[in-house]
TITORDO-388471 format. One record per atom (N, C-alpha, C, O, CB): atom name; residue number from 0; x negated, y negated, z. Coordinates in Angstrom, 1 decimal. Each point is the difference from the previous one (the first is absolute). Glycine has a CB too. Layout:
// residues N
[atom CA, NUM, [X, Y, Z]]
...
This chain:
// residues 86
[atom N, 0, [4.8, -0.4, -0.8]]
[atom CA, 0, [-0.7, -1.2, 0.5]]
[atom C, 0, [0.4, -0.3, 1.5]]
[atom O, 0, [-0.8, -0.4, 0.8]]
[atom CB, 0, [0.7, -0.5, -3.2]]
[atom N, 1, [1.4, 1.2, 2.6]]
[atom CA, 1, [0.4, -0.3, 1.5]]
[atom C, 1, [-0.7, 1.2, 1.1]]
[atom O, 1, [-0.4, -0.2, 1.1]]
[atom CB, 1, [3.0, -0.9, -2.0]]
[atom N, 2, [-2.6, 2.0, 0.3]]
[atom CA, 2, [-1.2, 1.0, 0.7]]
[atom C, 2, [-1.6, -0.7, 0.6]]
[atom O, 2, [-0.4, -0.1, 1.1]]
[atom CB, 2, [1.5, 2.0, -3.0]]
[atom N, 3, [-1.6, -2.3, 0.6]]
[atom CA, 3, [-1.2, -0.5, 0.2]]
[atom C, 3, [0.0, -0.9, 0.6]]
[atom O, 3, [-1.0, -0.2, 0.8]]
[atom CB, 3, [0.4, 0.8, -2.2]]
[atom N, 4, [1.8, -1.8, 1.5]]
[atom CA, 4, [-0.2, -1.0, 1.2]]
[atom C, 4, [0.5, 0.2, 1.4]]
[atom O, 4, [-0.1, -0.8, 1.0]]
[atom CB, 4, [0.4, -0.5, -2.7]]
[atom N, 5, [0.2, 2.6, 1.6]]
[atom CA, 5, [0.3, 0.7, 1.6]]
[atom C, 5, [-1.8, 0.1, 0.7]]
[atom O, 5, [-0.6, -0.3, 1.1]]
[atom CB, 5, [3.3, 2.5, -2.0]]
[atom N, 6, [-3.1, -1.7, -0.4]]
[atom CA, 6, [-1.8, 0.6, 0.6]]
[atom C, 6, [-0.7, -1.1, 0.3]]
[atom O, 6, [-0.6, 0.0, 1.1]]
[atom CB, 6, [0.1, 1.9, -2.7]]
[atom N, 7, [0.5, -3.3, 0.8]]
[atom CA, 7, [-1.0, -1.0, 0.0]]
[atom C, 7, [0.6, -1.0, 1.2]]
[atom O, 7, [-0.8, -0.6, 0.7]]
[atom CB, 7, [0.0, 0.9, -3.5]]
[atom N, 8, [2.4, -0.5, 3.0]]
[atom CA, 8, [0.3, -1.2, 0.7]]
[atom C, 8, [0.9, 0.9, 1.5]]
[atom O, 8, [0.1, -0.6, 1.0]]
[atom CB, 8, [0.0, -1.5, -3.6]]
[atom N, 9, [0.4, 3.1, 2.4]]
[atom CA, 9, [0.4, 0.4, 1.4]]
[atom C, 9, [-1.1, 0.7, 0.6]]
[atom O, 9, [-0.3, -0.4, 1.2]]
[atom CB, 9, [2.7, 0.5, -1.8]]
[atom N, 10, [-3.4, 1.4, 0.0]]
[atom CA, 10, [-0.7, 0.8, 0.6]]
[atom C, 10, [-1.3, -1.1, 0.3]]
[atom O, 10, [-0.6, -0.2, 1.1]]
[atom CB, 10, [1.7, 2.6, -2.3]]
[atom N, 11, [-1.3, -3.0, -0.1]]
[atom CA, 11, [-1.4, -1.3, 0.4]]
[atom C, 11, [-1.2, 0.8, -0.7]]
[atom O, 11, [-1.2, -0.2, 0.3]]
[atom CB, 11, [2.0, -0.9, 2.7]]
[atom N, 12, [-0.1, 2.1, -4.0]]
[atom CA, 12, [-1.2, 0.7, -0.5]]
[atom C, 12, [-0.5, -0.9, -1.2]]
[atom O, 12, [0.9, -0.9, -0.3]]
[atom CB, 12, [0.0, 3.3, 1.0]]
[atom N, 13, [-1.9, -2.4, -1.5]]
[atom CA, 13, [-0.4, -1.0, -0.3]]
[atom C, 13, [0.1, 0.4, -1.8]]
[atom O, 13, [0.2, -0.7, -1.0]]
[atom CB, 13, [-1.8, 0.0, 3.6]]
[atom N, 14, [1.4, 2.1, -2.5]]
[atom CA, 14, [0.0, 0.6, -1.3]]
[atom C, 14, [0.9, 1.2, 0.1]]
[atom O, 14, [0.3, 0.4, 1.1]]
[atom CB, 14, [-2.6, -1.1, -1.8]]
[atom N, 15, [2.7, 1.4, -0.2]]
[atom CA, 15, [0.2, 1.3, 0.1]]
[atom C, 15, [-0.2, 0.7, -1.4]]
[atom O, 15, [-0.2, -0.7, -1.0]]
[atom CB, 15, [1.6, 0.3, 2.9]]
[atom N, 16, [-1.2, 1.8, -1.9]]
[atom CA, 16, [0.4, 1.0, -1.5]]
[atom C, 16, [1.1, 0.0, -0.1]]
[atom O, 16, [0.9, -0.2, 0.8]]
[atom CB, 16, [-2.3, 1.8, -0.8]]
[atom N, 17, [1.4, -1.2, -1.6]]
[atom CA, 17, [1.4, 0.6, -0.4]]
[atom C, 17, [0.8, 1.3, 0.7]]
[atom O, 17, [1.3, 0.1, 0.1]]
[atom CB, 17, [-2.3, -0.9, -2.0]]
[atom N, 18, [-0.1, 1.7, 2.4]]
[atom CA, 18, [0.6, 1.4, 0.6]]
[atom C, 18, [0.5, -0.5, 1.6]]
[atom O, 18, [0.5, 0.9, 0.6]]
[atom CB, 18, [-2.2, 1.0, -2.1]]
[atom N, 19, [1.7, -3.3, 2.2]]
[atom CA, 19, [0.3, -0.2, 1.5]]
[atom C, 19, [1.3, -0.6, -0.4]]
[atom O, 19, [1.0, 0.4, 0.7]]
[atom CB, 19, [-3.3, -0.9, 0.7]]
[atom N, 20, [2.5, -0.4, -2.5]]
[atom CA, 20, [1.5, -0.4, -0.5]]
[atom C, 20, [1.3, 1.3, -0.1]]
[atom O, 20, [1.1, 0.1, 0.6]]
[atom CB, 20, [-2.5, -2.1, -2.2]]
[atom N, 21, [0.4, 2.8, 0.4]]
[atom CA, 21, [1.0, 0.8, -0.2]]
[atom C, 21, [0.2, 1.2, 1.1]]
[atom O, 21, [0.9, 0.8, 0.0]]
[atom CB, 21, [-1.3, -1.4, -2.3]]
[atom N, 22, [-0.5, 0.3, 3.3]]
[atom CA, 22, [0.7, 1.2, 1.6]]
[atom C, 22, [1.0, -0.9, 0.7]]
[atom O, 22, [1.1, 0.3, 0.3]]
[atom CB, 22, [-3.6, 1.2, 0.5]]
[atom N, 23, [2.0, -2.5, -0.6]]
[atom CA, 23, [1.2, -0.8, 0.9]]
[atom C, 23, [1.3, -0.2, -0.6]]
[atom O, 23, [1.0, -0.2, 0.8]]
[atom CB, 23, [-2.7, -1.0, 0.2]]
[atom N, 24, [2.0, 1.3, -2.5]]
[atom CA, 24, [0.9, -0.6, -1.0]]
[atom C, 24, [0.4, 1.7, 0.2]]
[atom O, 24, [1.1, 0.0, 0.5]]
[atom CB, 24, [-2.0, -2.6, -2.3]]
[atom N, 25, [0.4, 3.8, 1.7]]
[atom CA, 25, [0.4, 1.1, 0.1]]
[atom C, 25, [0.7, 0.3, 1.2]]
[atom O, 25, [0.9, 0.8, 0.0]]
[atom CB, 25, [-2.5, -0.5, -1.5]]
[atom N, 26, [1.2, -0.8, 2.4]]
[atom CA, 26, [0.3, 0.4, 1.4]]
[atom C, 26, [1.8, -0.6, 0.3]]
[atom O, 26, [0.9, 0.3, 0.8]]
[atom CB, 26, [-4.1, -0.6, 0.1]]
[atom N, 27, [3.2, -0.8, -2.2]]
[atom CA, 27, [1.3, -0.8, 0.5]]
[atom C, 27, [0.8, -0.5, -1.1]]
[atom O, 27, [0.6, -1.1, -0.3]]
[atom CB, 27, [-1.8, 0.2, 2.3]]
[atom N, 28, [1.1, 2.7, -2.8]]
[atom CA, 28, [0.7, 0.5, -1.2]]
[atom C, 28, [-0.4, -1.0, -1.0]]
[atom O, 28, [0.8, -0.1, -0.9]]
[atom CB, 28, [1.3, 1.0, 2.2]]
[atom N, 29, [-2.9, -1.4, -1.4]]
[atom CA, 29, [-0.4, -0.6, -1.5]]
[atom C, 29, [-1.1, 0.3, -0.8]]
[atom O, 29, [-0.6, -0.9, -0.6]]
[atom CB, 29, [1.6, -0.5, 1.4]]
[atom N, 30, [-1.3, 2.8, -0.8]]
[atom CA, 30, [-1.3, 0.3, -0.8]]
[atom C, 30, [0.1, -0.7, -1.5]]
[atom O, 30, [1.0, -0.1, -0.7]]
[atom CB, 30, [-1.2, 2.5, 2.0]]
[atom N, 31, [-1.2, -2.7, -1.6]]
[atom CA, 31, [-0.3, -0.6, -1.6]]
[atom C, 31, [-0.5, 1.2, -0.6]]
[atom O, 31, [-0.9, 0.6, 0.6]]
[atom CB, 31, [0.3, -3.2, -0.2]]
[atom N, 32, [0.9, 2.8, -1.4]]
[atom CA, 32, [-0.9, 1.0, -0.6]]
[atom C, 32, [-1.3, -0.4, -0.7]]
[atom O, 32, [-0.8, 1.0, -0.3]]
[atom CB, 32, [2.9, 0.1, 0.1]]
[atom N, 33, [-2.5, -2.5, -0.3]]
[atom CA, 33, [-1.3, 0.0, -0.3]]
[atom C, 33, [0.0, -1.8, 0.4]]
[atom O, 33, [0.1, -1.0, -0.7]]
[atom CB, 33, [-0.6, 3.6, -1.5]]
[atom N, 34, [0.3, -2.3, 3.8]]
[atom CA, 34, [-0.3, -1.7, -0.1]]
[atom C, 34, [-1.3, -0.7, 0.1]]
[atom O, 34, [-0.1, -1.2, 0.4]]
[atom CB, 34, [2.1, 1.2, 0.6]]
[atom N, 35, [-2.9, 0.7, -1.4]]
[atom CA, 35, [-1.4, -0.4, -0.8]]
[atom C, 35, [0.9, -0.9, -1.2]]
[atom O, 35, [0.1, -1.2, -0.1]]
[atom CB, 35, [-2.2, 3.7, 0.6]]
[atom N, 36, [2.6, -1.9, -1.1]]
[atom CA, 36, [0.6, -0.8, -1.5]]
[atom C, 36, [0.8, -1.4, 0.7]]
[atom O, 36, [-0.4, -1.2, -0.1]]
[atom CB, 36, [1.1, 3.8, -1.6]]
[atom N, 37, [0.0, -2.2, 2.3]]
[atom CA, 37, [1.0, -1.3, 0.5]]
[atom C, 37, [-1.1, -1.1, 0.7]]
[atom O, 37, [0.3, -1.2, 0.1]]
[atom CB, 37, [2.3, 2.9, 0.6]]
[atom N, 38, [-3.5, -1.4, -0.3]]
[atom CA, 38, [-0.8, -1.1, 0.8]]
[atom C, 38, [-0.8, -0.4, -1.0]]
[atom O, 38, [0.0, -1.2, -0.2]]
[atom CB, 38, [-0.1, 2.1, 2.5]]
[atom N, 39, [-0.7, 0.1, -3.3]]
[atom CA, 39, [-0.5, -0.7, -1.5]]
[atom C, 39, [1.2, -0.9, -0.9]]
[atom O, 39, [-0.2, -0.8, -0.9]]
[atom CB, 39, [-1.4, 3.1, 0.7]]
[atom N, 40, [2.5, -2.1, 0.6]]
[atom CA, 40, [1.1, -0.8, -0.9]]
[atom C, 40, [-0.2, -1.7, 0.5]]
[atom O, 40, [-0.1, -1.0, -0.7]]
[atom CB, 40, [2.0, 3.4, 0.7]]
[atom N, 41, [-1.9, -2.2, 1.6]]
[atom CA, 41, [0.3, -1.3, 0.3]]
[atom C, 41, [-1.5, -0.9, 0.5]]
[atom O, 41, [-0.2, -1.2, 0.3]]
[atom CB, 41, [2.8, 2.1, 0.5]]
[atom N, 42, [-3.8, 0.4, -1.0]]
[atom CA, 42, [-1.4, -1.0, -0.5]]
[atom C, 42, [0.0, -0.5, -1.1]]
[atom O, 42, [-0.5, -1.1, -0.2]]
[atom CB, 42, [-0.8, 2.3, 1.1]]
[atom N, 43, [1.9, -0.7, -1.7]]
[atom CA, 43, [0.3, -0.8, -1.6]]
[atom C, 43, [0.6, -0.7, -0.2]]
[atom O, 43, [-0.2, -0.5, -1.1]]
[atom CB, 43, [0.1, 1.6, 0.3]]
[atom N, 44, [1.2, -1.6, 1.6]]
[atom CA, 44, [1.1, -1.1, 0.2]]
[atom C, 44, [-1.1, -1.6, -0.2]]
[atom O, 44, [-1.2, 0.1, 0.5]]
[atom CB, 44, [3.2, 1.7, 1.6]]
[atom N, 45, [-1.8, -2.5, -2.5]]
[atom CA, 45, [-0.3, -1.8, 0.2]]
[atom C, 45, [0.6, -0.2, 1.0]]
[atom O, 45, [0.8, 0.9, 0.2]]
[atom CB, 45, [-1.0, -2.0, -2.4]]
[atom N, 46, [0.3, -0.1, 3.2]]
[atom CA, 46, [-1.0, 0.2, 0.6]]
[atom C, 46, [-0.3, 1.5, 0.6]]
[atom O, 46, [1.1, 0.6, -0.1]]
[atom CB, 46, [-0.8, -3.1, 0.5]]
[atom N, 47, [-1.2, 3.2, 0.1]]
[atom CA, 47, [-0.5, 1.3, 0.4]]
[atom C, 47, [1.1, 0.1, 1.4]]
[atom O, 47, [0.0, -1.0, 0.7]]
[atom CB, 47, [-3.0, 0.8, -1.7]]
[atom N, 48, [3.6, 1.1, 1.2]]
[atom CA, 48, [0.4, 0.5, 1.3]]
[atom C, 48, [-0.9, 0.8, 0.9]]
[atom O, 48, [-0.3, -0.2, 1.2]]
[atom CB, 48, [2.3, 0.1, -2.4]]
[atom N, 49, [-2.3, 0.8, 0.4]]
[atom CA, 49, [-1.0, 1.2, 0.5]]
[atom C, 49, [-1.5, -0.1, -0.3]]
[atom O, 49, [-0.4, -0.3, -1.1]]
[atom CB, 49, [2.2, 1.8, 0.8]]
[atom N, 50, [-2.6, -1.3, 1.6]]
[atom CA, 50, [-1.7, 0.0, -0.9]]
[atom C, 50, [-0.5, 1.5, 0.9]]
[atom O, 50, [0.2, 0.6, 1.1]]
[atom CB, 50, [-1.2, -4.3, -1.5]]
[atom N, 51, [0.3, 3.8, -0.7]]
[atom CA, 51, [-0.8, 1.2, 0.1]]
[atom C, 51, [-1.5, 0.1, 0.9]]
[atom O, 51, [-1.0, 0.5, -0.4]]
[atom CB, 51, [2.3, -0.2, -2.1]]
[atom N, 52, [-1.3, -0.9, 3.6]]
[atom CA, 52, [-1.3, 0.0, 0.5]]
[atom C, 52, [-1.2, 0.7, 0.3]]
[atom O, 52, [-1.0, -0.6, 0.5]]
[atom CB, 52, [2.3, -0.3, -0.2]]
[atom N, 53, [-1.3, 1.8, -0.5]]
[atom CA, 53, [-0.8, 1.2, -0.1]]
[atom C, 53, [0.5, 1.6, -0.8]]
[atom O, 53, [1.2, 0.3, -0.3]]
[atom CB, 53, [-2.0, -1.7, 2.5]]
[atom N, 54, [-0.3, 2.3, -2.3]]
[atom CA, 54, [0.4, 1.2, -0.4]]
[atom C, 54, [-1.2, 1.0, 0.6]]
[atom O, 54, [-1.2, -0.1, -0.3]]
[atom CB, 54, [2.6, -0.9, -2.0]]
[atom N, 55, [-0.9, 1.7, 3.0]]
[atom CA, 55, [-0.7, 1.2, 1.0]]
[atom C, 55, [-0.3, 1.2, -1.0]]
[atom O, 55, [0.6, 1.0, 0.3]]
[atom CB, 55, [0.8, -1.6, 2.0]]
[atom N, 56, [-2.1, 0.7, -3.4]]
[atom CA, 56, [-1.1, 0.7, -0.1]]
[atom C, 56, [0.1, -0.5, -1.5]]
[atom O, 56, [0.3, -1.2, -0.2]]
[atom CB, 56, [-0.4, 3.4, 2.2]]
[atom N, 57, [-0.2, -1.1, -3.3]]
[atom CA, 57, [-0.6, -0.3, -0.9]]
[atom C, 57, [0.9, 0.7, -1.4]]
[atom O, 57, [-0.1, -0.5, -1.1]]
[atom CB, 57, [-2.3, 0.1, 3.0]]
[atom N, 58, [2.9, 1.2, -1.8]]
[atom CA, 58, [0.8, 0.8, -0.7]]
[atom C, 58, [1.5, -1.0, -0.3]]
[atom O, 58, [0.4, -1.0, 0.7]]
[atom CB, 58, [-1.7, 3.5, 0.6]]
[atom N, 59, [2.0, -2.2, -2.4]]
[atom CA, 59, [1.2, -0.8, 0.1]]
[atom C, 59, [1.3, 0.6, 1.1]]
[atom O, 59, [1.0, -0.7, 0.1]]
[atom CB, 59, [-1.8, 0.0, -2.8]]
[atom N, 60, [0.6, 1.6, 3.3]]
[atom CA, 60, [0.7, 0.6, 1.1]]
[atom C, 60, [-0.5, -1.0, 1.3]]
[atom O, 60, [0.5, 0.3, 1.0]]
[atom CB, 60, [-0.5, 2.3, -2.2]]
[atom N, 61, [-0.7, -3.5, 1.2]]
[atom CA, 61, [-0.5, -0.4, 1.0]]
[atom C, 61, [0.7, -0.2, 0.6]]
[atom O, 61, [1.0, 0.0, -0.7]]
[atom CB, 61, [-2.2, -0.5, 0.1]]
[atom N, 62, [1.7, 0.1, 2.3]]
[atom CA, 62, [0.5, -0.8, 0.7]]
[atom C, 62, [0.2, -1.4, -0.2]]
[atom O, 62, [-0.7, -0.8, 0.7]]
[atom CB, 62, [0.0, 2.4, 0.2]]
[atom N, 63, [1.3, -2.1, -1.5]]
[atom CA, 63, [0.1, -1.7, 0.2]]
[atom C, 63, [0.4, -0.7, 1.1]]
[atom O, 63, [0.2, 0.7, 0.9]]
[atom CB, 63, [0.1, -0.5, -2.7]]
[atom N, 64, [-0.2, -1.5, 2.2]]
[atom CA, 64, [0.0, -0.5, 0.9]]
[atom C, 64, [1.0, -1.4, -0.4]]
[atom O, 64, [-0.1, -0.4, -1.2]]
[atom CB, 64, [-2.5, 1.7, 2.0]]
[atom N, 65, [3.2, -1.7, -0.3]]
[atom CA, 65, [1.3, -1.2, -0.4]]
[atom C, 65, [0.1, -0.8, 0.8]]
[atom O, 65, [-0.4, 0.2, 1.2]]
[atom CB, 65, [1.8, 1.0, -2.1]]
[atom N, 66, [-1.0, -2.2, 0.6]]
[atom CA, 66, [0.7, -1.0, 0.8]]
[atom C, 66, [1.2, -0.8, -0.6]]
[atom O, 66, [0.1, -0.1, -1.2]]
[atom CB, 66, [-2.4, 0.0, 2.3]]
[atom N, 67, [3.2, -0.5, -0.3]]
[atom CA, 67, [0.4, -1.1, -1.0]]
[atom C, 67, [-0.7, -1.4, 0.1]]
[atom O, 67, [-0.7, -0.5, 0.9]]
[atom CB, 67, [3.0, 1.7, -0.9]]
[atom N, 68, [-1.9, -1.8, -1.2]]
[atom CA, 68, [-0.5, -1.7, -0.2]]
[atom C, 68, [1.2, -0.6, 0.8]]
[atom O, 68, [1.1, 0.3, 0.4]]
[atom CB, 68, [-2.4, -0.5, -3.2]]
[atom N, 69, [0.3, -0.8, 3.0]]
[atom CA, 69, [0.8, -1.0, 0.3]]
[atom C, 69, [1.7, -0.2, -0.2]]
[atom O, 69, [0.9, 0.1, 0.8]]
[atom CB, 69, [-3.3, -0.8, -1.1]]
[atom N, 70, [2.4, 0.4, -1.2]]
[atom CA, 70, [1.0, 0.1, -0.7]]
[atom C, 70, [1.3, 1.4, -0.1]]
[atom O, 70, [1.1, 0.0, -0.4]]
[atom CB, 70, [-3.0, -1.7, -0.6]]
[atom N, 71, [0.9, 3.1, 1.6]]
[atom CA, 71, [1.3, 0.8, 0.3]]
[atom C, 71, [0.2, -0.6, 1.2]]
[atom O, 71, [1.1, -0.5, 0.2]]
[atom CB, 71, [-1.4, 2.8, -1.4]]
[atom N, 72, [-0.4, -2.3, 1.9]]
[atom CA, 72, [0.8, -0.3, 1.8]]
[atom C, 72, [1.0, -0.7, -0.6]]
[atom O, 72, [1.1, 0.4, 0.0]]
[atom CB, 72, [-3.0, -0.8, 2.2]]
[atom N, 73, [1.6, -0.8, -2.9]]
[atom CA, 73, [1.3, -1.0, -0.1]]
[atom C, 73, [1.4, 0.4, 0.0]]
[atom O, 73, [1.0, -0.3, 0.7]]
[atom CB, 73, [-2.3, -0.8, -2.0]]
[atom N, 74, [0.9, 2.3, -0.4]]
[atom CA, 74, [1.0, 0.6, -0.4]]
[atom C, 74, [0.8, 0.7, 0.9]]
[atom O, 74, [1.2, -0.1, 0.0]]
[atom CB, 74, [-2.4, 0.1, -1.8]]
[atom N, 75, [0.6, 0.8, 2.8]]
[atom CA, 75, [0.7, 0.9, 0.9]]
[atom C, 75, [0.6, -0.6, 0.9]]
[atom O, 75, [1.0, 0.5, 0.6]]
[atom CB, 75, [-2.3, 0.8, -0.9]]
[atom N, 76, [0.6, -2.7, 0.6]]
[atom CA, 76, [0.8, -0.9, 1.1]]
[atom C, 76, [1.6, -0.3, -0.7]]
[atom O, 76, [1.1, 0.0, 0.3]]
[atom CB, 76, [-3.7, -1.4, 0.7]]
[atom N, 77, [1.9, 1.2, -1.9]]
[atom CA, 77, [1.4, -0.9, -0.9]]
[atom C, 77, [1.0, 1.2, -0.5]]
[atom O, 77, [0.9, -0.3, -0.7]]
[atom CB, 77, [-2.7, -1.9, -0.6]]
[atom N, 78, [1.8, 3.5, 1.7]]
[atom CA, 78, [0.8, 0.8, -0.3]]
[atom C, 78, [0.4, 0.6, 1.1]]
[atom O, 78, [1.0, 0.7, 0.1]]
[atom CB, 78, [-1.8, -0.5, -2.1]]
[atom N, 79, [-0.1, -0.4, 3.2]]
[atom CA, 79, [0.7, 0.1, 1.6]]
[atom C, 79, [1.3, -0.9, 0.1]]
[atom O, 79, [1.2, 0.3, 0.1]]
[atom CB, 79, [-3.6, 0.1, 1.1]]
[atom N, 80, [1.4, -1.9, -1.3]]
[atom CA, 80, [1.2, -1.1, -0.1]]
[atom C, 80, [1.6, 0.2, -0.3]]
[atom O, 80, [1.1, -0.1, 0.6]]
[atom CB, 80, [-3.1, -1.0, -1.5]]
[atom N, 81, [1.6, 1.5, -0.8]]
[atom CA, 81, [1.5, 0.1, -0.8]]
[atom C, 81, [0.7, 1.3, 0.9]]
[atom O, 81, [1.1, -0.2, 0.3]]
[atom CB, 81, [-2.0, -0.8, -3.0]]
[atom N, 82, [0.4, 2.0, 2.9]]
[atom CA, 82, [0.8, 1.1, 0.7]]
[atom C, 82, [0.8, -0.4, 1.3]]
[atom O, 82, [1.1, 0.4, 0.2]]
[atom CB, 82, [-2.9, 1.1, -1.0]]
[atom N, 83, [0.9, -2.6, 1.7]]
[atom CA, 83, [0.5, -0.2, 1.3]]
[atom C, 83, [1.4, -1.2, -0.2]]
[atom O, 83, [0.9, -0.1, 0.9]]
[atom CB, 83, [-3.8, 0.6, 0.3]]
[atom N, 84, [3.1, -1.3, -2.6]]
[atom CA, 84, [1.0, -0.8, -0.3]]
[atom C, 84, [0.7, 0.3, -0.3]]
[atom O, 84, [0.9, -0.8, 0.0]]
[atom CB, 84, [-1.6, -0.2, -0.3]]
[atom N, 85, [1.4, 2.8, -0.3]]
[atom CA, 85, [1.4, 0.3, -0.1]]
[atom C, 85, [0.7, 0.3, 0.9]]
[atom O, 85, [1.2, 0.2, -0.3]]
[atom CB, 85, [-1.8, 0.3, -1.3]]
């Protein structure tokens, strides 16, 4: 999630994929091995962290398209927060 708010609130990208997380998270030793799953985890969360705004083609291999809600930014703020207080 702190990945995706690097893309949406520092780069100013508006959306991204799963495969742009896991290159930059790769690039800086933190590969996920299936974070399609982990980002479905936290669309399923109440309130929604993650929304799914599109899907680039038609097959279940598709490309999907992410953002976070509202409510992840919070989360991520609020876990910047707590990191910067110890």
């Amino acid at each position: 999630m702190v990945a995706a708010y690097w893309f949406q609130k520092v780069v100013g990208q508006e959306t991204f994929q799963s495969s742009e997380l896991n290159r930059e998270l790769k690039h800086l030793g933190h590969y996920v091995d299936h974070v399609a799953e982990a980002l479905s985890s936290n669309i399923n969360k109440k309130p929604q962290l993650v929304l799914q705004v599109r899907k680039n083609g038609a097959k279940r291999q598709a490309r999907k398209v992410y953002k976070l809600s509202g409510e992840g930014i919070k989360v991520v703020e609020s876990m910047i927060t707590l990191g910067t207080q110890r």
